[in-house]
Structures are given as structure tokens and as C-alpha cells.
C-alpha positions as CSV (number, residue, x, y, z in Angstrom):
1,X,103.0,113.8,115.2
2,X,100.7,111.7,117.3
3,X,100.9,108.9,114.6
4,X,104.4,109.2,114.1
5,X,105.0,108.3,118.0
6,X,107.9,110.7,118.8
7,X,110.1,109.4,121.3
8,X,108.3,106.2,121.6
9,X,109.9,104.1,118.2
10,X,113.0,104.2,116.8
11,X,113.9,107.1,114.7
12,X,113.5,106.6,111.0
13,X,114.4,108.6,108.0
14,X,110.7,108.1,106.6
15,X,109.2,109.7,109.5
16,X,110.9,112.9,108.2
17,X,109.4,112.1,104.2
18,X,106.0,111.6,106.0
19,X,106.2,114.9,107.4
20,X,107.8,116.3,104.8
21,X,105.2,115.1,101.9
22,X,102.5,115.7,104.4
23,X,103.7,119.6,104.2
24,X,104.5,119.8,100.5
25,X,101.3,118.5,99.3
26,X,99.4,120.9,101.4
27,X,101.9,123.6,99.8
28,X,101.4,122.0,96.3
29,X,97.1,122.3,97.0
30,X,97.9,126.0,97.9
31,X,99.4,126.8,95.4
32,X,97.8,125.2,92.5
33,X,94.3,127.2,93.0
34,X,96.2,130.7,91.6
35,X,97.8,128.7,88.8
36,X,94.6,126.5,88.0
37,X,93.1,130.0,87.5
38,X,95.6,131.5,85.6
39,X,96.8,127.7,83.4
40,X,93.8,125.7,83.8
41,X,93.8,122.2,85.9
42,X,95.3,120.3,83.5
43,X,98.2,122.4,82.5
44,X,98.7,123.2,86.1
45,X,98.7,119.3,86.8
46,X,101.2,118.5,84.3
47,X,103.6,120.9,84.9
48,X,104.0,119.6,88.3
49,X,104.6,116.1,87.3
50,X,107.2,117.5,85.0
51,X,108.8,119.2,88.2
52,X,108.5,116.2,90.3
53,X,110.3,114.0,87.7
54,X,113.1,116.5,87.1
55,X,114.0,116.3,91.4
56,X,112.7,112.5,91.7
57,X,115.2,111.3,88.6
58,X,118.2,111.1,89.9
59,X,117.1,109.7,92.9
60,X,115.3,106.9,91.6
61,X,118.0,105.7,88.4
62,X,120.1,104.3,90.5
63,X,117.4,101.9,91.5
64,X,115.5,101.4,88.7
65,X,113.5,98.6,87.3
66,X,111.6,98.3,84.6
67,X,108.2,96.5,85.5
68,X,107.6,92.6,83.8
69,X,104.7,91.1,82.9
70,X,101.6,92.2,81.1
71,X,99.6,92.3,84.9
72,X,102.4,94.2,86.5
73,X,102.5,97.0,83.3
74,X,98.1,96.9,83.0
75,X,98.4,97.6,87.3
76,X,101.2,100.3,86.4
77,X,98.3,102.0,83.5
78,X,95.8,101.7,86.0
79,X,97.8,103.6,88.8
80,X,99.2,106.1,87.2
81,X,95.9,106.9,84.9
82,X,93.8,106.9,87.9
83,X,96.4,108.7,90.3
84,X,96.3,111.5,87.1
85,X,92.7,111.8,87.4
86,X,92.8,112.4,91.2
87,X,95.4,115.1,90.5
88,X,93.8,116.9,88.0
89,X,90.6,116.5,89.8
90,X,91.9,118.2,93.1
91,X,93.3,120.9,91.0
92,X,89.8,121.5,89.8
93,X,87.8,120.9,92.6
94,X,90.3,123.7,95.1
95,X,90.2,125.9,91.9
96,X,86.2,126.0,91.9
97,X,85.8,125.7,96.0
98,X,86.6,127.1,99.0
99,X,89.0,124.8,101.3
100,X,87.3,124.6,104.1
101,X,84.8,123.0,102.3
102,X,87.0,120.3,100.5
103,X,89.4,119.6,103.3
104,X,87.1,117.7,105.5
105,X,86.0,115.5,102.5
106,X,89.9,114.9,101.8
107,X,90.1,113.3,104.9
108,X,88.0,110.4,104.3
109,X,91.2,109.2,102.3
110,X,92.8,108.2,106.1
111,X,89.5,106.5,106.6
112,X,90.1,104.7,102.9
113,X,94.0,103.9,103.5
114,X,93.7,102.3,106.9
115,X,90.1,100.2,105.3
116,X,92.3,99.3,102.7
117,X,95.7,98.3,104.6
118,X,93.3,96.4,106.8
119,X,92.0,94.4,103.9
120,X,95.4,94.0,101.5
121,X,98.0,93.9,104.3
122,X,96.0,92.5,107.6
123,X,97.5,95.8,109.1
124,X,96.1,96.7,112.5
125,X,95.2,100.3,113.8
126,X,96.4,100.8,117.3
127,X,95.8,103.5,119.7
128,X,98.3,106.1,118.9
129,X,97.1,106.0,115.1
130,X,93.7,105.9,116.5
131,X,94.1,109.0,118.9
132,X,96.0,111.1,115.7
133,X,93.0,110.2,113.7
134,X,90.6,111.6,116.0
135,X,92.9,115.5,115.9
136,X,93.0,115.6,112.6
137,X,89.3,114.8,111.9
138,X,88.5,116.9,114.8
139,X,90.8,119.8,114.0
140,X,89.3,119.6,110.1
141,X,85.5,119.5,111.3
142,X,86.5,123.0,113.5
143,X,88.4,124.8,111.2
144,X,85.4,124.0,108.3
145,X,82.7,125.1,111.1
146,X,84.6,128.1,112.0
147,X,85.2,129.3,108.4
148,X,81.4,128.7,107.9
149,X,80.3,131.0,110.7
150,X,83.1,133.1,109.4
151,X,81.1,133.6,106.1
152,X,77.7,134.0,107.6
153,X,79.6,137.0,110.1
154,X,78.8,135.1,113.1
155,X,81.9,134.7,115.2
């Protein structure tokens, strides 16, 4: 919410889509541990993407383009084979460990998004995105050390 600047910008519809994927995904990660289990990672993996695609469709025909170019279609491989890995990946890797554990390490990705937004897109970080940063990685690092003394039966 910090990042998202409540009351400070404009209201946008993609504020709501930023919270909304933000809670999805974290529903999709909870989920996915009892039917990695029960289906495997794989299975598990591609029955979402066969979910996704059935709500996403009809949103996106009306806007679609096919890609042109043999570099445009070799960066659309590359995307969507690597973006498969990572999903089947974290399907493993919250089937085989405990959360607490893999959470923290999930959030180097903001560290990796703003690096890389810096370097593609010259974006800056400013305070606010800097101060929501800090909670999350803060709130992560406490929840994975109280789950740890948890364990151990120290509260």
C-alpha cells in the first residue's frame, strides 16, 4: 500500500490489478502445495495456465496481435519457456519446503525488478517505493524468524 501511494496519486485501475495479482498469486502458491502433492508440479502447473487462459481469453481477443519478426517470436520462446520453468519450479520448491523458508528468498525478485527497470528503463526508486521495500523485507525476515523459533519451541 506504501508503494501504491494511497491518497497521494491519482487513482488508477492498475493499482487495483497490482493488488489484486499481488493476492492471487499468494492464493495460487497456497494452493498449489496440496495439488503438487496430490498431481505433481507439472500437472499442477499446467492446469493453471489452462485456467488462466480460459478467464484471460476474452479479455485479450479483442486486442490481439500476433507478434512479427523472427527476434520478437525467439524473445516470445524465451519468455514464455523461462517464465514455465519458474512456474513449475515454485510449484516444486513450496511442495518440498516449508514457506517461511522460501518466502524471504522470493523476495529478492523486488530487489531483481527494480535492478532491472533501472538498467532497461532508467526508472528511478523514490522514497515511498523505498520505505514499502523496507516492510515487506522486514515483515518477511520476522515472519521466517518467528516460524523458526516456532519449530525449535522457543517462543
Amino acid at each position: 500500500m506504501v508503494i501504491l501511494r494511497p491518497g497521494f496519486e491519482a487513482f488508477h485501475p492498475a493499482m487495483l490489478a497490482a493488488i489484486g495479482s499481488s493476492a492471487l498469486f499468494a492464493g495460487a502458491l497456497s494452493l498449489s502445495r496440496g495439488l503438487a502433492n496430490a498431481d505433481g508440479a507439472f500437472s499442477t502447473y499446467f492446469s493453471s495456465v489452462v485456467i488462466t487462459s480460459i478467464v484471460t481469453l476474452p479479455l485479450a481477443l479483442p486486442v490481439w496481435a500476433m507478434p512479427s519478426g523472427a527476434l520478437t517470436w525467439f524473445a516470445v520462446a524465451v519468455v514464455v519457456s523461462m517464465s514455465a520453468l519458474r512456474g513449475v519450479a515454485d510449484i516444486q520448491a513450496y511442495r518440498l519446503a516449508d514457506a517461511a523458508i522460501l518466502t524471504p528468498i522470493t523476495y529478492l525478485r523486488l530487489v531483481l525488478i527494480g535492478i532491472g527497470a533501472w538498467l532497461l528503463f532508467a526508472e528511478g526508486i523514490d522514497g515511498a517505493t523505498w520505505i514499502g521495500a523496507t516492510i515487506i523485507v522486514a515483515a518477511t525476515l520476522y515472519i521466517a524468524r518467528r516460524e523458526a523459533a516456532l519449530r525449535k519451541g522457543t517462543p
